[in-house]
Backbone atoms as SQL, in Angstrom:
CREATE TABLE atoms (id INTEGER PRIMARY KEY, chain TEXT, resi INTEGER, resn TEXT, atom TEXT, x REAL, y REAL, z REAL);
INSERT INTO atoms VALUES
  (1, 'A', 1, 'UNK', 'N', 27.933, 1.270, 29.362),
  (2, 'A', 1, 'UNK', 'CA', 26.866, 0.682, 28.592),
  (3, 'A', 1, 'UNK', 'C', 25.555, 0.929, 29.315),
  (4, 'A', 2, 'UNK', 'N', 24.976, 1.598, 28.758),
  (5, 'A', 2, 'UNK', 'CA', 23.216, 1.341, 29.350),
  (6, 'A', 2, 'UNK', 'C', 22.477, 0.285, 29.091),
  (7, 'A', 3, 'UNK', 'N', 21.607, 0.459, 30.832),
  (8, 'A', 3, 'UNK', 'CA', 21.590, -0.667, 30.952),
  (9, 'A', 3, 'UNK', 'C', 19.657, -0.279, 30.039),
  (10, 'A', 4, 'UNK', 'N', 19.290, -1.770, 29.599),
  (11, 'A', 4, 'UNK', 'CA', 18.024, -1.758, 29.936),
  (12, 'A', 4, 'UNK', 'C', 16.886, -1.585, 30.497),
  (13, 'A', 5, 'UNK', 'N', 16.035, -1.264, 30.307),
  (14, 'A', 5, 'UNK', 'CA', 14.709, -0.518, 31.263),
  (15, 'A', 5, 'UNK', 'C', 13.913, -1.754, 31.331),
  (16, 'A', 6, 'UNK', 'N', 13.530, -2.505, 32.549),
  (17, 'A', 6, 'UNK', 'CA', 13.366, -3.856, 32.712),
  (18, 'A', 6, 'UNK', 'C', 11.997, -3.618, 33.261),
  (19, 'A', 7, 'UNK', 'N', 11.457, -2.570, 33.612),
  (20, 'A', 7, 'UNK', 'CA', 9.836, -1.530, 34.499),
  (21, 'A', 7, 'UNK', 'C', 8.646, -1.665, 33.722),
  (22, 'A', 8, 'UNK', 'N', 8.948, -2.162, 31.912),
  (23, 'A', 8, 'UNK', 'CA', 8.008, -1.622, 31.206),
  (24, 'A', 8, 'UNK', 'C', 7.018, -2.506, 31.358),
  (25, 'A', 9, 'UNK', 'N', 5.602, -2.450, 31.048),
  (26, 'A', 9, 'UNK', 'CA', 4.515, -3.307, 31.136),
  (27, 'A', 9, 'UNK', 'C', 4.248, -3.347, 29.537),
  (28, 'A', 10, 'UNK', 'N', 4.987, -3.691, 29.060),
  (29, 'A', 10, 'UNK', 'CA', 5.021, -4.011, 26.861),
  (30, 'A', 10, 'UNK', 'C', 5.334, -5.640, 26.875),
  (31, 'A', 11, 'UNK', 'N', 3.885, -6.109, 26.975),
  (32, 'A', 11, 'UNK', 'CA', 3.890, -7.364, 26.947),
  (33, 'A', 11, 'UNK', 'C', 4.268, -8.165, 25.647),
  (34, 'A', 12, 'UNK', 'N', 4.501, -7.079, 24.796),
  (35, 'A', 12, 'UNK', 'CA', 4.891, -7.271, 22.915),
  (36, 'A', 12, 'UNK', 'C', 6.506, -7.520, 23.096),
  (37, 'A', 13, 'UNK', 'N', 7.286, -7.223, 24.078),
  (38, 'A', 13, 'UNK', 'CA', 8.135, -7.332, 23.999),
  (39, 'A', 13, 'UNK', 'C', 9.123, -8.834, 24.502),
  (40, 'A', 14, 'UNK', 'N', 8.027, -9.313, 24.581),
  (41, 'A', 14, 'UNK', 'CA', 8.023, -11.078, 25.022),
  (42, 'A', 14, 'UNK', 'C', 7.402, -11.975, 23.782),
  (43, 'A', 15, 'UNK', 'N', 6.753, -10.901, 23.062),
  (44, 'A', 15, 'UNK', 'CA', 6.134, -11.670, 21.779),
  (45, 'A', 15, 'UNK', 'C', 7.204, -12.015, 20.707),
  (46, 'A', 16, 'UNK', 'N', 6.794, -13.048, 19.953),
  (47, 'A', 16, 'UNK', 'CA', 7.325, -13.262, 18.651),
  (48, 'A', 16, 'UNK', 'C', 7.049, -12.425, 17.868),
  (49, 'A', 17, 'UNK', 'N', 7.560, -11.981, 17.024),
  (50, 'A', 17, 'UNK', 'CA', 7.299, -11.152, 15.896),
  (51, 'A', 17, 'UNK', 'C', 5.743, -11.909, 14.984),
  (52, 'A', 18, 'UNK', 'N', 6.065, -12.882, 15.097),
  (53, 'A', 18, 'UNK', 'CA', 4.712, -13.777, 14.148),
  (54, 'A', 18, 'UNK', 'C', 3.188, -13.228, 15.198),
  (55, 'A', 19, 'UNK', 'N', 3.909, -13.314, 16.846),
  (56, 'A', 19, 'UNK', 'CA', 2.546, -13.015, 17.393),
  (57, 'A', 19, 'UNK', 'C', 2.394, -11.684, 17.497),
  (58, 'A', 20, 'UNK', 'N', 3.348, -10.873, 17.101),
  (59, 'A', 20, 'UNK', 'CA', 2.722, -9.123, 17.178),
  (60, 'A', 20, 'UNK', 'C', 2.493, -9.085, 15.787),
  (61, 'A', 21, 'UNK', 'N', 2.321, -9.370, 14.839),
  (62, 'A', 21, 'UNK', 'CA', 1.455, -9.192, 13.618),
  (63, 'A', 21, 'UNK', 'C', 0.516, -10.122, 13.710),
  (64, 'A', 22, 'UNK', 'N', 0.102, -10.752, 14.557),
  (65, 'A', 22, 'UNK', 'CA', -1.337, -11.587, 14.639),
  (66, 'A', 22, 'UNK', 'C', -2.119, -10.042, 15.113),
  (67, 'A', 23, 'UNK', 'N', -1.370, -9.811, 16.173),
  (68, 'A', 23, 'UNK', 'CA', -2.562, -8.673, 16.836),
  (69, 'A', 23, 'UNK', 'C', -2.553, -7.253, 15.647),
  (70, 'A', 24, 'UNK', 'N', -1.630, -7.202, 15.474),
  (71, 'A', 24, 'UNK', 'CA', -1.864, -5.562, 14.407),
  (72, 'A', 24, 'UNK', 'C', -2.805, -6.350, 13.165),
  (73, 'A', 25, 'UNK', 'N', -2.826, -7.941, 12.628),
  (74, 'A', 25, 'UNK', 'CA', -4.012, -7.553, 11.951),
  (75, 'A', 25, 'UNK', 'C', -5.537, -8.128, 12.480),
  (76, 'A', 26, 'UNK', 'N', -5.333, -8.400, 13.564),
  (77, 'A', 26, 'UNK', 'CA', -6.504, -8.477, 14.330),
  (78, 'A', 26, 'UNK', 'C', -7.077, -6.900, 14.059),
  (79, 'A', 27, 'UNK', 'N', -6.128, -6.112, 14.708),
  (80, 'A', 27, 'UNK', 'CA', -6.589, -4.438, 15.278),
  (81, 'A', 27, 'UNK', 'C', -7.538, -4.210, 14.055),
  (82, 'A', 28, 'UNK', 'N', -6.545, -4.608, 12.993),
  (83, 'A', 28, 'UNK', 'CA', -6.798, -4.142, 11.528),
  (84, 'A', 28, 'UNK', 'C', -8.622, -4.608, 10.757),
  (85, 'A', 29, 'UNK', 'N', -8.584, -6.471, 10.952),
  (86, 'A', 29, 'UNK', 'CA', -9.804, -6.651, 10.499),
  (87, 'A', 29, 'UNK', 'C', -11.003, -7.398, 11.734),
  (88, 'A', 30, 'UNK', 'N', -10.254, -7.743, 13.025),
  (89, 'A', 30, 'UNK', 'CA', -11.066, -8.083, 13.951),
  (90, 'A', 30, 'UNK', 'C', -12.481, -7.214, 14.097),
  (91, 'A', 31, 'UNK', 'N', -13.524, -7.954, 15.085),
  (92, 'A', 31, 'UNK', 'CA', -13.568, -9.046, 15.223),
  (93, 'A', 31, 'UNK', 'C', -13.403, -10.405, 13.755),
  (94, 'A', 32, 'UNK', 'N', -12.905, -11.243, 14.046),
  (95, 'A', 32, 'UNK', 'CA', -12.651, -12.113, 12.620),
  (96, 'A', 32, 'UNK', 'C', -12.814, -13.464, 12.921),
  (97, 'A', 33, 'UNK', 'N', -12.647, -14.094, 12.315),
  (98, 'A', 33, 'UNK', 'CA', -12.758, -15.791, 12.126),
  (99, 'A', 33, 'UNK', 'C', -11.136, -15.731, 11.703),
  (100, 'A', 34, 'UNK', 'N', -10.926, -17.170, 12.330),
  (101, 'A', 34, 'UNK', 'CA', -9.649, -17.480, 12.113),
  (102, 'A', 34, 'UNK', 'C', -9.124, -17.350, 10.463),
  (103, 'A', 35, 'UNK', 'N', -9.715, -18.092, 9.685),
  (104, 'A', 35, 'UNK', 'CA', -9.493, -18.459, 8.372),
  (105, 'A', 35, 'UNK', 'C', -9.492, -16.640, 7.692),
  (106, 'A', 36, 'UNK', 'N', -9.711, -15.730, 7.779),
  (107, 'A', 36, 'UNK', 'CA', -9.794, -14.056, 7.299),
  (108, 'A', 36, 'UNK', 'C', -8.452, -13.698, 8.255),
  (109, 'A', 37, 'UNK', 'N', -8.162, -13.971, 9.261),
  (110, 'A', 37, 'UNK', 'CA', -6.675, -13.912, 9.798),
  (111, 'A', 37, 'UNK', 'C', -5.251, -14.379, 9.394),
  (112, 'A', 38, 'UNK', 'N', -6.078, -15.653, 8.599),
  (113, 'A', 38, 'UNK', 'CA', -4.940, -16.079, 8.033),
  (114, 'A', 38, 'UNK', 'C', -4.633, -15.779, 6.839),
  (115, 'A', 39, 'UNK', 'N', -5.520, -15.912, 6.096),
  (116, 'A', 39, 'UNK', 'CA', -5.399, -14.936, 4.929),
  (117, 'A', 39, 'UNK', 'C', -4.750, -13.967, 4.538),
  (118, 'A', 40, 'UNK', 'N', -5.016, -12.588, 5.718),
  (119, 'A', 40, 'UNK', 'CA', -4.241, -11.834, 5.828),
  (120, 'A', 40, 'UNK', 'C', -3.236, -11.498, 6.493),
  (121, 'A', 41, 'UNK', 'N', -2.568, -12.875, 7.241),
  (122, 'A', 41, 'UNK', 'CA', -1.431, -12.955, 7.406),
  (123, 'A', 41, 'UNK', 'C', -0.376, -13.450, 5.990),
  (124, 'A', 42, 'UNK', 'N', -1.044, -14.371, 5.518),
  (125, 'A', 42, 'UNK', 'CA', -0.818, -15.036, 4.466),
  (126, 'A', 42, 'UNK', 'C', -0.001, -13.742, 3.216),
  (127, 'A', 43, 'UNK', 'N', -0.727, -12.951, 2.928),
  (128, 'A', 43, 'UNK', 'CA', -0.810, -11.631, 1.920),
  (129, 'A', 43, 'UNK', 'C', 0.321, -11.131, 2.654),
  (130, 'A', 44, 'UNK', 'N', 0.722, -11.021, 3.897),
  (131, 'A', 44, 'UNK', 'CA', 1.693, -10.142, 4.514),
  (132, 'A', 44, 'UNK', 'C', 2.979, -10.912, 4.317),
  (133, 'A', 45, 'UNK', 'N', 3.088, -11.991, 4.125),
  (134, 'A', 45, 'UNK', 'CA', 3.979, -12.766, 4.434),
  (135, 'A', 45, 'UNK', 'C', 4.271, -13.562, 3.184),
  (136, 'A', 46, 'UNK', 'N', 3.495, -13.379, 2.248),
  (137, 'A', 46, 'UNK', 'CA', 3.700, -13.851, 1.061),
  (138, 'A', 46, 'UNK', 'C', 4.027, -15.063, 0.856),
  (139, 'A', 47, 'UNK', 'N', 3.603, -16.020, 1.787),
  (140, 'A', 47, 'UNK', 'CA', 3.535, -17.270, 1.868),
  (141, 'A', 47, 'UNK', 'C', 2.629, -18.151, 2.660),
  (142, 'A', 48, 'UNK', 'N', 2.514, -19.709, 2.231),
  (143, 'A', 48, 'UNK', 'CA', 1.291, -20.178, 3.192),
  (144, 'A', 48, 'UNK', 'C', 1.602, -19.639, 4.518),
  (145, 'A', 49, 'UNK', 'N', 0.850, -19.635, 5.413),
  (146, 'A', 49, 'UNK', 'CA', 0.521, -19.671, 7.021),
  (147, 'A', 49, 'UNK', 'C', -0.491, -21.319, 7.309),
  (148, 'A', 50, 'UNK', 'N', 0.213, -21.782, 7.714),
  (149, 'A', 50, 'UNK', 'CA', -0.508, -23.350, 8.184),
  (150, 'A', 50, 'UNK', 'C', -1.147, -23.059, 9.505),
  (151, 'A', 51, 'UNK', 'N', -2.470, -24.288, 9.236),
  (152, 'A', 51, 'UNK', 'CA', -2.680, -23.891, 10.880),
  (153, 'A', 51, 'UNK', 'C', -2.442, -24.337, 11.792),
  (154, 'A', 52, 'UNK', 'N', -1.462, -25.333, 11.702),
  (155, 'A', 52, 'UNK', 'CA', -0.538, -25.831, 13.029),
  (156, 'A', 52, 'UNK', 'C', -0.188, -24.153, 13.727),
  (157, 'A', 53, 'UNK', 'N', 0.727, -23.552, 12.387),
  (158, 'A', 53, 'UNK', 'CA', 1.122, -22.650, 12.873),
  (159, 'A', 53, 'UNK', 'C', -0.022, -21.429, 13.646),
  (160, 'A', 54, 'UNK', 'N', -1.035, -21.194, 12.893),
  (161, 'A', 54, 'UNK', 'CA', -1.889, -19.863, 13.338),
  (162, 'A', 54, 'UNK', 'C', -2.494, -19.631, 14.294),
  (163, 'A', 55, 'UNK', 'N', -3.223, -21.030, 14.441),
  (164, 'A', 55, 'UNK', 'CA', -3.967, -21.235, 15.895),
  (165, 'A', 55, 'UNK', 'C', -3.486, -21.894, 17.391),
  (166, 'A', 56, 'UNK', 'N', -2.408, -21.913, 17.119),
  (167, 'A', 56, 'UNK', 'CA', -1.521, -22.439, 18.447),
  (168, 'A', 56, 'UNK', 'C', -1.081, -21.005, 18.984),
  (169, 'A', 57, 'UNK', 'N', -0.693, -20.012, 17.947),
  (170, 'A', 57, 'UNK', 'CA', -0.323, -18.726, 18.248),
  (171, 'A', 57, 'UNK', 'C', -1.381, -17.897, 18.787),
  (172, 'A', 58, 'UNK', 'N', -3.049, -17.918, 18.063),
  (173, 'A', 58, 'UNK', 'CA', -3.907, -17.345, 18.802),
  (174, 'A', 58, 'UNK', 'C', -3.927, -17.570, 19.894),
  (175, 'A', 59, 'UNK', 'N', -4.247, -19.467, 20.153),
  (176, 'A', 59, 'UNK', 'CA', -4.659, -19.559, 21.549),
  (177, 'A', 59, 'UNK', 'C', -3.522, -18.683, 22.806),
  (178, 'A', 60, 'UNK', 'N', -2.142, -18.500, 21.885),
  (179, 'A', 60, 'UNK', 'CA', -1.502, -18.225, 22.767),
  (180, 'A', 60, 'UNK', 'C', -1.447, -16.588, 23.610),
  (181, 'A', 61, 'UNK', 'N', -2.137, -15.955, 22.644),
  (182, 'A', 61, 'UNK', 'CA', -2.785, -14.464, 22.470),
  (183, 'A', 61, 'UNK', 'C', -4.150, -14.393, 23.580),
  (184, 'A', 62, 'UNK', 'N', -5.208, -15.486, 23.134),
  (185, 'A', 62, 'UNK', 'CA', -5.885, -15.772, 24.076),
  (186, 'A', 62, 'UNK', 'C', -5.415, -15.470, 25.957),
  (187, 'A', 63, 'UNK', 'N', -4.379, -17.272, 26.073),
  (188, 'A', 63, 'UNK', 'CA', -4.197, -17.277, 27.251),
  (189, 'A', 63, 'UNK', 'C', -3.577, -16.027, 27.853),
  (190, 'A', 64, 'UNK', 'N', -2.875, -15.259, 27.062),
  (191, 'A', 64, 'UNK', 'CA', -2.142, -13.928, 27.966),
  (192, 'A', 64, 'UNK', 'C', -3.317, -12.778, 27.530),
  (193, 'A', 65, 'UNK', 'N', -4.242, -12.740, 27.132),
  (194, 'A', 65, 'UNK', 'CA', -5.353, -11.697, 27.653),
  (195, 'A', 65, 'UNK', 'C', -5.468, -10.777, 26.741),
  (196, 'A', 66, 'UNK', 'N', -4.724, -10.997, 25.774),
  (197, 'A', 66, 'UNK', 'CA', -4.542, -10.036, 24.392),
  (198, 'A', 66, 'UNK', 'C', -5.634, -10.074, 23.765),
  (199, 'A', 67, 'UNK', 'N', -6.109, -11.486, 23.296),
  (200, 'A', 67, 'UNK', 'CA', -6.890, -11.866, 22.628),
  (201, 'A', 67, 'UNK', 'C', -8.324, -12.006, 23.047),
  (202, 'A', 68, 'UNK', 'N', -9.554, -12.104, 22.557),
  (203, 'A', 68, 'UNK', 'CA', -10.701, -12.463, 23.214),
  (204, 'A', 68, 'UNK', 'C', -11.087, -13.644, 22.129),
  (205, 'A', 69, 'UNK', 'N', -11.419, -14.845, 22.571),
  (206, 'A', 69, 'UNK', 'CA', -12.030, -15.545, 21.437),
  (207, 'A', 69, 'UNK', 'C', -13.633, -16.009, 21.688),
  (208, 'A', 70, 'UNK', 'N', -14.245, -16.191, 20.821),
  (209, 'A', 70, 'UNK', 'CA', -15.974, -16.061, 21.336),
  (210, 'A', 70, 'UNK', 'C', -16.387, -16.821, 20.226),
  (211, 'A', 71, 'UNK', 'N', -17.327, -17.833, 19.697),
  (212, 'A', 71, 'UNK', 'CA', -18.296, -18.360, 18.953),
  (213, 'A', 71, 'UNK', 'C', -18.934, -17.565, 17.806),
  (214, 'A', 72, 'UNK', 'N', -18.636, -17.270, 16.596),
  (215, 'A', 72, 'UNK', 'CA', -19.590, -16.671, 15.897),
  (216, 'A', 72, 'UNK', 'C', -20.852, -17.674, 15.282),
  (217, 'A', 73, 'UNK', 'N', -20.670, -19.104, 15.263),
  (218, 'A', 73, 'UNK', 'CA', -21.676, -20.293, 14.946),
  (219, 'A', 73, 'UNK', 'C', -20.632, -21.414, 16.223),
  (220, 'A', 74, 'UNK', 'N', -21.658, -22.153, 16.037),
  (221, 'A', 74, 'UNK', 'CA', -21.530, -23.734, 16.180),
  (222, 'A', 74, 'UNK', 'C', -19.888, -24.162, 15.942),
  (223, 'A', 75, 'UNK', 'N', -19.434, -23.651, 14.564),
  (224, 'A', 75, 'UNK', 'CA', -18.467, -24.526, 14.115),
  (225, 'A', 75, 'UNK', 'C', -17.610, -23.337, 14.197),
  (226, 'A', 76, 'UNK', 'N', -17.475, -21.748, 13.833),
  (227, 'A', 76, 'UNK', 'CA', -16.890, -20.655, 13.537),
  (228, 'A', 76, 'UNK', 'C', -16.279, -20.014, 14.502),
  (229, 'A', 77, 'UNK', 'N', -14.867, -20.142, 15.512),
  (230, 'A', 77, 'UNK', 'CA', -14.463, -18.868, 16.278),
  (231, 'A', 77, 'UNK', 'C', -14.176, -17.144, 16.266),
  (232, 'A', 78, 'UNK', 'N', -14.341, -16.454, 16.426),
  (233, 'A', 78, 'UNK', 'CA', -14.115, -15.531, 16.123),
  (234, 'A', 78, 'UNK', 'C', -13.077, -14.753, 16.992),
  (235, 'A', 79, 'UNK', 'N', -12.192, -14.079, 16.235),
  (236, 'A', 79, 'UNK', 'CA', -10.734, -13.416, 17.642),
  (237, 'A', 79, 'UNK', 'C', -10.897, -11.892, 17.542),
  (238, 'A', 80, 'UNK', 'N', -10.607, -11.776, 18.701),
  (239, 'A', 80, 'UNK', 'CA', -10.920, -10.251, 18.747),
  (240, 'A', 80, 'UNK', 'C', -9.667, -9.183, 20.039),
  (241, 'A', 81, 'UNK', 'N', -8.960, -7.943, 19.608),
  (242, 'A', 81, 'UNK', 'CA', -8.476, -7.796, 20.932),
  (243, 'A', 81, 'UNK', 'C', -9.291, -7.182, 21.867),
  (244, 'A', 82, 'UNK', 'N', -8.037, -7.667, 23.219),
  (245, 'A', 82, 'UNK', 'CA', -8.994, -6.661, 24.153),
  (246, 'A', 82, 'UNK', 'C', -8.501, -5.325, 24.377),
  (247, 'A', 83, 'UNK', 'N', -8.798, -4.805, 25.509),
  (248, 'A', 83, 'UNK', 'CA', -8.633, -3.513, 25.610),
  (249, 'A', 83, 'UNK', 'C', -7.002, -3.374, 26.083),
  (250, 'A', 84, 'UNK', 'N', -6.405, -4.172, 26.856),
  (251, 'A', 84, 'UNK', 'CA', -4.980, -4.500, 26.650),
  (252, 'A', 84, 'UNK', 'C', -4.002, -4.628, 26.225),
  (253, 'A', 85, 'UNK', 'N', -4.692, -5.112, 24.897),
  (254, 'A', 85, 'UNK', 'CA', -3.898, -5.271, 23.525),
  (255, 'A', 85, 'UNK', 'C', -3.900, -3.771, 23.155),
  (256, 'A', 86, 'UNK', 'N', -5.037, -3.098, 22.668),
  (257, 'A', 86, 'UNK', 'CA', -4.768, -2.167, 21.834),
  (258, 'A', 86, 'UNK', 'C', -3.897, -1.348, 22.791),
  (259, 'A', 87, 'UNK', 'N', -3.621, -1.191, 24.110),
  (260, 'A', 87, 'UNK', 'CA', -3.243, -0.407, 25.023),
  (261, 'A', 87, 'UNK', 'C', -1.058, -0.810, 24.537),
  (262, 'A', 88, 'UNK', 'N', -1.679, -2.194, 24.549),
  (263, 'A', 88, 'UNK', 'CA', 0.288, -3.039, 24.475),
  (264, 'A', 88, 'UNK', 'C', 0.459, -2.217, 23.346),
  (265, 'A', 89, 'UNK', 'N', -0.514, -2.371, 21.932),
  (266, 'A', 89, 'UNK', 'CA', 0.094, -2.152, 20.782),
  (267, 'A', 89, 'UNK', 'C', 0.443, -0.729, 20.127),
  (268, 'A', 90, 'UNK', 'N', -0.578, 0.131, 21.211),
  (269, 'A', 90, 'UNK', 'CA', -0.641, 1.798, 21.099),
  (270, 'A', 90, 'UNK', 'C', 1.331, 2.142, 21.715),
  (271, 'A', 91, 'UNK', 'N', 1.245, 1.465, 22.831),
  (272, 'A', 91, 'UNK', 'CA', 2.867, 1.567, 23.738),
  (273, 'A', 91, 'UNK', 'C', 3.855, 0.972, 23.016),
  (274, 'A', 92, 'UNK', 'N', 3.788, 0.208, 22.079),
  (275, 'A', 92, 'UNK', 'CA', 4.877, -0.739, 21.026),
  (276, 'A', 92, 'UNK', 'C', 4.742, 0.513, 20.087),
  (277, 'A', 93, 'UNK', 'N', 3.924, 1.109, 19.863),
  (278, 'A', 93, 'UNK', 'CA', 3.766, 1.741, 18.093),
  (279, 'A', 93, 'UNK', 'C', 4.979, 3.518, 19.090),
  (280, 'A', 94, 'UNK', 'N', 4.460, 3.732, 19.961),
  (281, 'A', 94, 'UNK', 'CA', 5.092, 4.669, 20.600),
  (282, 'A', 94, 'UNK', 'C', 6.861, 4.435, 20.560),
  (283, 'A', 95, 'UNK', 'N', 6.750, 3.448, 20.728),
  (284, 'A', 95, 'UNK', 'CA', 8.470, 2.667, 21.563),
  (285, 'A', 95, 'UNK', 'C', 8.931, 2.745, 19.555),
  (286, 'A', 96, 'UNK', 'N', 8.425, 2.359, 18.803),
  (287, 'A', 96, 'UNK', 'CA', 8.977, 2.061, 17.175),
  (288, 'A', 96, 'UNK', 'C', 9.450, 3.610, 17.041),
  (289, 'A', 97, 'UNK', 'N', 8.238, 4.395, 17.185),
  (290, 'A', 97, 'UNK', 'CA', 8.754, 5.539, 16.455),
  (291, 'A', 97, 'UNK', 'C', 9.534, 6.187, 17.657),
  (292, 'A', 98, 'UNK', 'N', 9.687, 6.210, 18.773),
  (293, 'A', 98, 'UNK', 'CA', 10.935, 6.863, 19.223),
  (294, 'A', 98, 'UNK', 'C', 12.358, 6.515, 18.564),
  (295, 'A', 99, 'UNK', 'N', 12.431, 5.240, 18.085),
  (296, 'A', 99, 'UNK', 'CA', 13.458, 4.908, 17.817),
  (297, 'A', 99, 'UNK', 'C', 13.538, 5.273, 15.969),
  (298, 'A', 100, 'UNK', 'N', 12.579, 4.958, 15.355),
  (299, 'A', 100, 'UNK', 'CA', 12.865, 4.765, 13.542),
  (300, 'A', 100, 'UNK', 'C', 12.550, 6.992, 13.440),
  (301, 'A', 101, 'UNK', 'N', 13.714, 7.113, 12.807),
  (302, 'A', 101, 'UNK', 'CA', 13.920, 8.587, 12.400),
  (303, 'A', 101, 'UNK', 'C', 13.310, 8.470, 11.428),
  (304, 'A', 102, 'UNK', 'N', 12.993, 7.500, 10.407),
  (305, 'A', 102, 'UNK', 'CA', 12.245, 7.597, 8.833),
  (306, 'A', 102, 'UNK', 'C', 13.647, 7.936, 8.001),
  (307, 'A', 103, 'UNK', 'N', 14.492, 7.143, 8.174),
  (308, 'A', 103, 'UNK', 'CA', 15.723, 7.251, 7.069),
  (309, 'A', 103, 'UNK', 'C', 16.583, 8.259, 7.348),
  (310, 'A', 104, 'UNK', 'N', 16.897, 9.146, 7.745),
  (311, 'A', 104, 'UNK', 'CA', 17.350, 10.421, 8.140),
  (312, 'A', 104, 'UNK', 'C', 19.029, 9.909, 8.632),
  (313, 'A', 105, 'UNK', 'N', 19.697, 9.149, 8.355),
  (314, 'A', 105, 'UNK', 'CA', 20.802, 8.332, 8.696),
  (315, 'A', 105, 'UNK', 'C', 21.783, 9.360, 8.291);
C-alpha cells in the first residue's frame, strides 16, 4: 500500500470543503463584502448559507493567513485572498487535475 506524501505545504488539504469554496469564490469575486460572498455561495449551493455559518468560516480563513479582511466603511468588511491562498489554491487546482482524467474511465 502506498503510503501518503505527508511533505506537502497544501494547506487546503486541512480545509473543509465549505472552506475551499469560500476561497475559490473569493479568487472569483474578491475583494468583497461578506453579504456578495454569501450570495454566491448561496447560488453554488443552492441553498441558504446562514451567517452563523459564513463568518465563523471566514474568520477562520483569516486566522490561517488565507484570507485578508480590511474595512470597506464603518459598518462593511471586506475579504480578500492573500498571496498564499492563490499560491494553496493554484497547488490544489494542480493536485485535482493530476488525478480527474475528465471521464476517460
Amino acid at each position: 500500500m502506498a503510503q501518503a506524501d505527508t511533505t506537502t505545504d497544501d494547506p487546503t488539504s486541512e480545509l473543509s470543503g465549505f472552506k475551499r469554496d469560500l476561497l475559490f469564490v473569493i479568487a472569483d469575486v474578491g475583494p468583497a463584502k461578506g453579504l456578495k460572498i454569501k450570495d454566491e455561495m448561496e447560488a453554488y449551493y443552492a441553498s441558504e448559507v446562514n451567517h452563523g455559518r459564513l463568518y465563523p468560516n471566514l474568520d477562520a480563513l483569516v486566522e490561517s493567513g488565507l484570507v485578508s479582511k480590511g474595512q470597506r466603511d464603518r459598518r462593511t468588511n471586506e475579504y480578500e485572498l492573500t498571496v498564499r491562498a492563490r499560491q494553496v489554491l493554484e497547488t490544489r487546482r494542480e493536485w485535482e487535475a493530476e488525478r480527474f482524467d475528465g471521464g476517460d474511465a
